[in-house]
Structures are given as C-alpha cells and as structure tokens.
N, CA, C and O atoms as a Tinker XYZ file with bonds, in Angstrom:
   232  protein
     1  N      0.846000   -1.164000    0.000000    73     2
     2  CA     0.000000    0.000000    0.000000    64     1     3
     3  C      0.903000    1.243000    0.000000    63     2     4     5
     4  O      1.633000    1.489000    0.960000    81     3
     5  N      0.845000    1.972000   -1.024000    73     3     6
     6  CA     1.555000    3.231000   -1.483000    64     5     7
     7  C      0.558000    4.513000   -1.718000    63     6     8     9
     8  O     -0.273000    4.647000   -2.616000    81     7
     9  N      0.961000    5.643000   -0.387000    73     7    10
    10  CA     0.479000    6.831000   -0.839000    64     9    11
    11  C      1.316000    7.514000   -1.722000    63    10    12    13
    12  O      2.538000    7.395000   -1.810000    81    11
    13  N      0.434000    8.381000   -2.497000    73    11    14
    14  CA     1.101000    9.396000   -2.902000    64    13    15
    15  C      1.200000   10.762000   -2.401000    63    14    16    17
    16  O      0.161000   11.337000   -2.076000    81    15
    17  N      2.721000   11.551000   -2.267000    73    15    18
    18  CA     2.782000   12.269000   -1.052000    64    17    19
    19  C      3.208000   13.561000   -1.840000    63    18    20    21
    20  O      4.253000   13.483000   -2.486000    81    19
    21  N      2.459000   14.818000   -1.854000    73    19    22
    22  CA     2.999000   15.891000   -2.674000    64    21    23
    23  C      3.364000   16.758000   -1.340000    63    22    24    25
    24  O      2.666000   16.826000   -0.328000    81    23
    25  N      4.649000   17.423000   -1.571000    73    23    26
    26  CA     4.594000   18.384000   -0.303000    64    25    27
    27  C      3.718000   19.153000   -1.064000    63    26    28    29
    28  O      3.352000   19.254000   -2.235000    81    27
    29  N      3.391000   19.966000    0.683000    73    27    30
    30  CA     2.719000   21.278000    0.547000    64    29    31
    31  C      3.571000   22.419000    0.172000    63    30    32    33
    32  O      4.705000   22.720000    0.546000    81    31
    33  N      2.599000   23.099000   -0.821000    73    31    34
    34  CA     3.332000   24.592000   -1.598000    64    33    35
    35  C      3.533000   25.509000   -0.245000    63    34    36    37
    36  O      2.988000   25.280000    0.834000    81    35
    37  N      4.422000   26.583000   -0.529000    73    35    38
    38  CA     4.496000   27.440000    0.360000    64    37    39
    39  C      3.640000   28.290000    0.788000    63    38    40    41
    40  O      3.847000   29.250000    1.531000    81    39
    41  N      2.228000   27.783000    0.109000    73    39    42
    42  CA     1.181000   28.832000    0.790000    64    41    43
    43  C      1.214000   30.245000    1.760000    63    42    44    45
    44  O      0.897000   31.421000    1.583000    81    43
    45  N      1.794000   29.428000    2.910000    73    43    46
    46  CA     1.553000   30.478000    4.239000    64    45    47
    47  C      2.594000   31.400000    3.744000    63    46    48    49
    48  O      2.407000   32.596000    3.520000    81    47
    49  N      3.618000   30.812000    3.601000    73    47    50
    50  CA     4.551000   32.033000    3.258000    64    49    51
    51  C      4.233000   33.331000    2.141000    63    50    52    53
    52  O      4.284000   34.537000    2.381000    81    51
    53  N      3.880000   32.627000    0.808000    73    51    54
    54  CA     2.921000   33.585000    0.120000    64    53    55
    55  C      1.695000   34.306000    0.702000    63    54    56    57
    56  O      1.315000   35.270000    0.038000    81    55
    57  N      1.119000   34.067000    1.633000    73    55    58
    58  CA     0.396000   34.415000    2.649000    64    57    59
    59  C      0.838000   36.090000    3.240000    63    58    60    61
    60  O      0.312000   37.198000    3.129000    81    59
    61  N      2.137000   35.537000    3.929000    73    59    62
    62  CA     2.335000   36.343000    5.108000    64    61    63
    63  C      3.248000   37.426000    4.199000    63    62    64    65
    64  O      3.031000   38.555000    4.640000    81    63
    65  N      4.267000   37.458000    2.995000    73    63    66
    66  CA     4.842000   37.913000    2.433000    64    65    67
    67  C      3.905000   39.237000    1.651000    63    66    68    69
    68  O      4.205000   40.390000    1.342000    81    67
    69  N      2.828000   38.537000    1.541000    73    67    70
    70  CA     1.645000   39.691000    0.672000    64    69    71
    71  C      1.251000   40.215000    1.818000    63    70    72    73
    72  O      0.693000   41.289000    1.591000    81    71
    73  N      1.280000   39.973000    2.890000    73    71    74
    74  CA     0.192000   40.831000    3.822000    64    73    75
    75  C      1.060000   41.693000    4.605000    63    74    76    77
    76  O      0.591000   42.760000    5.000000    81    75
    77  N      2.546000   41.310000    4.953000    73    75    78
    78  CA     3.274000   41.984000    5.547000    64    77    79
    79  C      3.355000   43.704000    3.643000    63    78    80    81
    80  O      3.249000   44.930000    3.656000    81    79
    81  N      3.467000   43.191000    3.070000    73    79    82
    82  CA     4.080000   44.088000    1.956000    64    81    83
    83  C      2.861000   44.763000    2.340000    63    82    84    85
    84  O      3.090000   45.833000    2.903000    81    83
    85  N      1.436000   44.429000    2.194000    73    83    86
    86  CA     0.367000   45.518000    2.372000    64    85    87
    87  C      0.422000   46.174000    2.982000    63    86    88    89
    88  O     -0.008000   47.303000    2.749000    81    87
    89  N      0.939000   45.860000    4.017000    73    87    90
    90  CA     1.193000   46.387000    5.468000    64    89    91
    91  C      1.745000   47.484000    5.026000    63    90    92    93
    92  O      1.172000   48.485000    4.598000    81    91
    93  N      3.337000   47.205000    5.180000    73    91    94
    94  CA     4.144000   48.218000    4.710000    64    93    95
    95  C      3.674000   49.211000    3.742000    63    94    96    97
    96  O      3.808000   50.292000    4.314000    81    95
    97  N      3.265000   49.376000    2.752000    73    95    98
    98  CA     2.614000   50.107000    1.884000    64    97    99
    99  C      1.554000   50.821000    2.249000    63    98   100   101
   100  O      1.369000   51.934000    1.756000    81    99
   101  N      0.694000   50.281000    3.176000    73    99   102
   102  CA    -0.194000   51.591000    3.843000    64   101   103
   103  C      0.389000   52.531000    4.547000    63   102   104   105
   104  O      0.191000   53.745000    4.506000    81   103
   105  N      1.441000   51.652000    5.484000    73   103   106
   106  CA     2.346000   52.374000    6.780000    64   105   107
   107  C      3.065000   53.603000    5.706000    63   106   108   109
   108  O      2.778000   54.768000    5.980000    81   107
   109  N      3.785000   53.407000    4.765000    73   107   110
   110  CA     4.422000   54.258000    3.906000    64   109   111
   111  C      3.818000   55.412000    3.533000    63   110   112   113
   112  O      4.390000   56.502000    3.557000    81   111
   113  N      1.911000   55.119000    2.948000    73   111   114
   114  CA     1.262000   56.104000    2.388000    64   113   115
   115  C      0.574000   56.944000    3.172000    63   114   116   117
   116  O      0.285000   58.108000    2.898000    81   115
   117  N      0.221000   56.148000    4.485000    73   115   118
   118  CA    -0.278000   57.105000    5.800000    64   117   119
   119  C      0.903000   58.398000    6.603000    63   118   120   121
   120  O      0.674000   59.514000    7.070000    81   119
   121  N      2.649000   57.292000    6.416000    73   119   122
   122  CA     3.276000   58.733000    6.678000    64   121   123
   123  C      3.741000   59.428000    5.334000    63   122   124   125
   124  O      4.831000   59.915000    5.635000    81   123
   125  N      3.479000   59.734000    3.984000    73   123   126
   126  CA     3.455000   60.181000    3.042000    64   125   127
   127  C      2.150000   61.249000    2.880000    63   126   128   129
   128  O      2.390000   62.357000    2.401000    81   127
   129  N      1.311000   61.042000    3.125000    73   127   130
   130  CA    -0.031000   61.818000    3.517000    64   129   131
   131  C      0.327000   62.597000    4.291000    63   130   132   133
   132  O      0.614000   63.672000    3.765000    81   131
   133  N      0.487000   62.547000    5.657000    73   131   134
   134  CA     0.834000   63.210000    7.113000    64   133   135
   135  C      1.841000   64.129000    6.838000    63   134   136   137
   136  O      1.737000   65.347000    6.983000    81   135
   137  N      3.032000   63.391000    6.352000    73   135   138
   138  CA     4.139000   64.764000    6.140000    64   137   139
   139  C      3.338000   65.770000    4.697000    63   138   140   141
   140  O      3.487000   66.991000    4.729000    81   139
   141  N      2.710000   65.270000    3.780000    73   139   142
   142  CA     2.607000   66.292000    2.734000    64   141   143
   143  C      1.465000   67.164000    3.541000    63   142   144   145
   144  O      1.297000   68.296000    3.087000    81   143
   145  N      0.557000   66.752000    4.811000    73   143   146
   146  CA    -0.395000   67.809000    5.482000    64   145   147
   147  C      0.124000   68.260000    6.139000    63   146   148   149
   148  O     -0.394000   69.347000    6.394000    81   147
   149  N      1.459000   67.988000    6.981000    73   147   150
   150  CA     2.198000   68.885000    8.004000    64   149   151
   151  C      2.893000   70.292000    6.753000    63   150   152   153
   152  O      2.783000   71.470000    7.094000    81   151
   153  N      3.405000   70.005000    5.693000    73   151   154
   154  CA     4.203000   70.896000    4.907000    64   153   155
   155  C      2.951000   71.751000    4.642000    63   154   156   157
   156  O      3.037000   72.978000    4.582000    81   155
   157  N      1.793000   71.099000    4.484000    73   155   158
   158  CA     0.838000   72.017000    3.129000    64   157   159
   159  C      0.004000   72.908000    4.793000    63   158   160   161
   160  O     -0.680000   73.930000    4.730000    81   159
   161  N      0.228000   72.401000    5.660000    73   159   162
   162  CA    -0.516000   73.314000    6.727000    64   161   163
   163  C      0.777000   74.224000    7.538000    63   162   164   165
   164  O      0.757000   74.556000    8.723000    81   163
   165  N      1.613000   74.442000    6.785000    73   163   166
   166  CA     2.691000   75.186000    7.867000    64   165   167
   167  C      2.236000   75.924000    9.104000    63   166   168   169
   168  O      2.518000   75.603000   10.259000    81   167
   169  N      1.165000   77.418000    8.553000    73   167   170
   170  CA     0.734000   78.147000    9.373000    64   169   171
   171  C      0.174000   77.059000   10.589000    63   170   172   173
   172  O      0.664000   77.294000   11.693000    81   171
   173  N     -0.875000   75.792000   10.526000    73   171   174
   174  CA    -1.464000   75.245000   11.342000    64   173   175
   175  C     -0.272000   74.724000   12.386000    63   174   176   177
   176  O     -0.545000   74.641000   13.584000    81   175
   177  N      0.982000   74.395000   11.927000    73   175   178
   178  CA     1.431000   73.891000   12.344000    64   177   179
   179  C      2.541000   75.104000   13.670000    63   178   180   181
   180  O      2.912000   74.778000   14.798000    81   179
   181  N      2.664000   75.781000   13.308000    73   179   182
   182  CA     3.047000   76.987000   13.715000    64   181   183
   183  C      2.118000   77.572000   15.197000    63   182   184   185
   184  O      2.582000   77.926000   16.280000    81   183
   185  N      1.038000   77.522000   14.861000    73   183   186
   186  CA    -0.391000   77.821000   15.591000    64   185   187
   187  C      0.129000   76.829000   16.485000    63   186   188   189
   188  O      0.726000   77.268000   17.468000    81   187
   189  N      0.021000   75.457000   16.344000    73   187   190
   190  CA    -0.297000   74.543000   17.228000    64   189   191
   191  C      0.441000   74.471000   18.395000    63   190   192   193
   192  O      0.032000   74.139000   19.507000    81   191
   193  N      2.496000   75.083000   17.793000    73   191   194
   194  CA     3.448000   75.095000   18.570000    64   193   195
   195  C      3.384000   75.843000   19.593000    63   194   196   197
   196  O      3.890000   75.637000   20.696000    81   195
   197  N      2.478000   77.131000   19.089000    73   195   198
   198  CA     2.474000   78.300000   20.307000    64   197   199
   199  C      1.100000   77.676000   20.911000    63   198   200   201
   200  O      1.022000   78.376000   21.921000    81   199
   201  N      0.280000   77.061000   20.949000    73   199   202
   202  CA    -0.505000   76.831000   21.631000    64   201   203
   203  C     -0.160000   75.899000   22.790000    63   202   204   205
   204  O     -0.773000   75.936000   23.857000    81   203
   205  N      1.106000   74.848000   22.473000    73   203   206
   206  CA     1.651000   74.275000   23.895000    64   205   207
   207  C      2.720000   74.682000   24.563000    63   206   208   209
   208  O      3.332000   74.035000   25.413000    81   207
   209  N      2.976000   75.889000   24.135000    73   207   210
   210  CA     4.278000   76.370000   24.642000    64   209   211
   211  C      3.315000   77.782000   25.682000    63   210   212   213
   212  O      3.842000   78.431000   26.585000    81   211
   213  N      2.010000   77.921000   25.256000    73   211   214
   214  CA     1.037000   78.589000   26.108000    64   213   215
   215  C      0.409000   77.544000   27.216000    63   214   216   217
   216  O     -0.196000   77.966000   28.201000    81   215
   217  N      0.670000   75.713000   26.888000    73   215   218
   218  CA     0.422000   75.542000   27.781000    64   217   219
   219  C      1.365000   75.037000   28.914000    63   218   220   221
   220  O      1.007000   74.455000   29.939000    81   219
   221  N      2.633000   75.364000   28.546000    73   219   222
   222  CA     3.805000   74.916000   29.388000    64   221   223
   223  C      4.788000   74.043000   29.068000    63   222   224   225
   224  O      5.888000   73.858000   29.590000    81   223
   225  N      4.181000   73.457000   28.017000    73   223   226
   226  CA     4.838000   72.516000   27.207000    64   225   227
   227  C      6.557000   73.419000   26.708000    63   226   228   229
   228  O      6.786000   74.614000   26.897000    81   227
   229  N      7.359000   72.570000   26.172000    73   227   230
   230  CA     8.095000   72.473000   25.369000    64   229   231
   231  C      8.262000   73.101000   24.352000    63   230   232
   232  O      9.177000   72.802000   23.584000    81   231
C-alpha cells in the first residue's frame, strides 16, 4: 500500500509575504499623507506650537 505524497506549496509564506508588503505600503502612504499635510498646513502647524508652549509645554 503506497500513498502518494505531494509536499505542501508554500502557501503560508505567500500568505504572510503579501500581507506583511500591504502592510508596509499603507504604513508608507499614511506617513506620506501626514508629512505632505504637516508641509501644506505650515501656518497650522506653527499655531499649534504656540498653543503648547502657552500651555507649558516644550
């Protein structure tokens, strides 16, 4: 009595390789967003500094 035995493909790894890359690629475009709204809001950003340095802050 003879099975026949295929390994298993690397599935999980193709798995985790696509989901980590998604990952990364949001993480990239969320701080790509953030810095182009910190540049494009200078004044806001300016505002905000004197507002914690009014509150004792740093």
């Amino acid at each position: 009595m003879t099975a026949d035995k295929t390994p298993a493909g690397n599935s999980t790894c193709k798995k985790l390789a696509v989901l980590w890359f998604n990952e990364s690629l949001c993480f990239v475009s969320s701080f790509v967003v953030a810095n182009s709204l910190a540049l494009r809001n200078r004044q806001l950003l300016v505002a905000a500094k004197r507002y914690v340095q009014g509150l004792g802050g740093h």
